[in-house]
N, C-alpha and C positions, 0 to 999 in steps of 0.2 A: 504494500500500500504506500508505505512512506517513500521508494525511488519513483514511482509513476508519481507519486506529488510533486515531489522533488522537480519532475521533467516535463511535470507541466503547470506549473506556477510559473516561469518565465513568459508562457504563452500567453495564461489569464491576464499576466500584468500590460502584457503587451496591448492583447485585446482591450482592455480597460480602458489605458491610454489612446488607443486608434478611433475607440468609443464616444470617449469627449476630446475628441480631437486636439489631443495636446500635441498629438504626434499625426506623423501623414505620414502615407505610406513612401511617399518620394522619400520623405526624410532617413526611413527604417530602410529602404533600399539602399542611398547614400551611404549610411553608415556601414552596413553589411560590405556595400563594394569598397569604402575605406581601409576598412578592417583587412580585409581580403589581400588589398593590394597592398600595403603598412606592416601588417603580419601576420603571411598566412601560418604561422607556426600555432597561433590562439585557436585558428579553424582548426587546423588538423588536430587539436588539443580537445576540442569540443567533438569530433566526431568519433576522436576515439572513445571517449568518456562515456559518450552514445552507444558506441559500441560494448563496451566494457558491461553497461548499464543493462543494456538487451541480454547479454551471454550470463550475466550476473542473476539475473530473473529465471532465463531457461533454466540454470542450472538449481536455481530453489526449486522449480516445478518440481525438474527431474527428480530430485533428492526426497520432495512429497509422494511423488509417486510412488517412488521404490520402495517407503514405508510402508506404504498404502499396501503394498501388495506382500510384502514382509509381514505386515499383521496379518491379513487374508491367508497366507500359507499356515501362519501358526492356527488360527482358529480351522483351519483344514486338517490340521495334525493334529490336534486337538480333538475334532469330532473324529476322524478314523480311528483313534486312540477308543473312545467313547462306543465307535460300531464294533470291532472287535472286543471291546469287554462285554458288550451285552451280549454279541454271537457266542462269548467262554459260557456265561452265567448259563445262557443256552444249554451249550452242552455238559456243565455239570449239573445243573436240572433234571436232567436226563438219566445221568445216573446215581442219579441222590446223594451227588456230596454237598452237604449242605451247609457245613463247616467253608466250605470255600465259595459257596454261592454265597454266604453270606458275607464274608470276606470281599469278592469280587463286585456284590452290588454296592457297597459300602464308599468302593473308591468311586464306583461309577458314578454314584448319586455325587458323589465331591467335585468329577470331571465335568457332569452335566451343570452345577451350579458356578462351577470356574468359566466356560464355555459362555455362558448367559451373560456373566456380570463380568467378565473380562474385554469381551469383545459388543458389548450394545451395539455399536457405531457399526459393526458391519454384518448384524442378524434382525432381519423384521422383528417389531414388534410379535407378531406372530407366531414366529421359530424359535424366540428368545426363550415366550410362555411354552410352548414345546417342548424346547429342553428342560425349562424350569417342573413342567410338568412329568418328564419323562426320570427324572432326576427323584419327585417324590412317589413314582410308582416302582422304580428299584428299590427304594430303603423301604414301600409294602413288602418286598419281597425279602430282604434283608432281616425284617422283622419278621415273617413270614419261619424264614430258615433256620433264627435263632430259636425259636416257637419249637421247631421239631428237633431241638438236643431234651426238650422235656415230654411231650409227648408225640407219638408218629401222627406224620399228616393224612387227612381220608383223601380219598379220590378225589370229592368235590374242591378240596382246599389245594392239591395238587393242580385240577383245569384252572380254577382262579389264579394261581402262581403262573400259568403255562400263557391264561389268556395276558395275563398284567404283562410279563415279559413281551408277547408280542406288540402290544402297544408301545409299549419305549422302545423298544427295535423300531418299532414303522418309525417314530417321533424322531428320533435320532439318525436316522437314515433320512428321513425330510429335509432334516436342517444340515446331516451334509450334500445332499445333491444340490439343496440352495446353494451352500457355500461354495461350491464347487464350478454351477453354472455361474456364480456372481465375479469369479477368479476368472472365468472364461469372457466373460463382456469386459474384465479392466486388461486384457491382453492380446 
């Protein structure tokens, strides 16, 4: 903001002056070809400055960008991290360890609320409560698992664990194909 002020407050003041005619254009020509012919070492002085000023801008864009897309990869690594842990929980579901399904959704619910409130800026509103969402149907599960070192679980409390799991699986596989196609539009 402040070098594009910078490079064009000389203009405004110009314009001002041309405005209430304190100044004429003959006049600001005059002096330009003065200057020019007196010493062109000030012009060349001025267009590099210009120059300097331009390359100096591109190169902050640049450098926002490359953050931009340095976060986008982390919160990419982040959710992959997130789909593989729920696809584990999956599979030791399956074969009833539930010491480590409960271990396993524990972190997950941690990665899904890291995920949410690390990266706002770059998950909808929508995907954010998704993973928030997906984050407290693992620690159902969590709770769920710690439940059966006291007593075994019935079939019915096993489909609720099986169906809750597939919910944050879908939830979390949403928010990274978002993140993934949102990587693909900033490249």
């Amino acid at each position: 903001m402040w070098p594009a002020l910078i490079g064009v407050c000389p203009l405004i003041i110009l314009c001002i002056l041309l405005a209430f005619k304190i100044l004429t254009w003959d006049s600001v020509v005059s002096a330009v070809q003065r200057n020019v012919k007196d010493d062109p070492a000030s012009l060349w002085g001025l267009v590099i400055a210009i120059y300097v000023l331009v390359v100096a801008i591109g190169a902050k864009r640049a450098a926002e960008e490359a953050r931009e897309l340095g976060r986008q990869r982390n919160l990419i690594e982040e959710l992959e991290s997130a789909s593989k842990a729920v696809q584990e929980i999956g599979i030791f579901l399956m074969t009833d360890q539930w010491g480590v399904v409960h271990v396993k959704a524990m972190e997950l619910q941690s990665s899904c609320k890291t995920a949410a409130v690390r990266w706002p800026d770059q998950m909808s509103v929508d995907r954010r409560d998704d993973m928030l969402t997906a984050g407290l149907l693992v620690a159902s599960i969590a709770k769920e698992a710690s439940y059966s070192a006291i007593s075994p679980l019935t079939k019915g409390k096993r489909k609720m664990i099986s169906d809750v799991h597939l919910r944050a699986n879908d939830l979390i596989s949403g928010a990274l194909a978002d993140a993934r196609k949102q990587q693909e539009r900033s490249t």
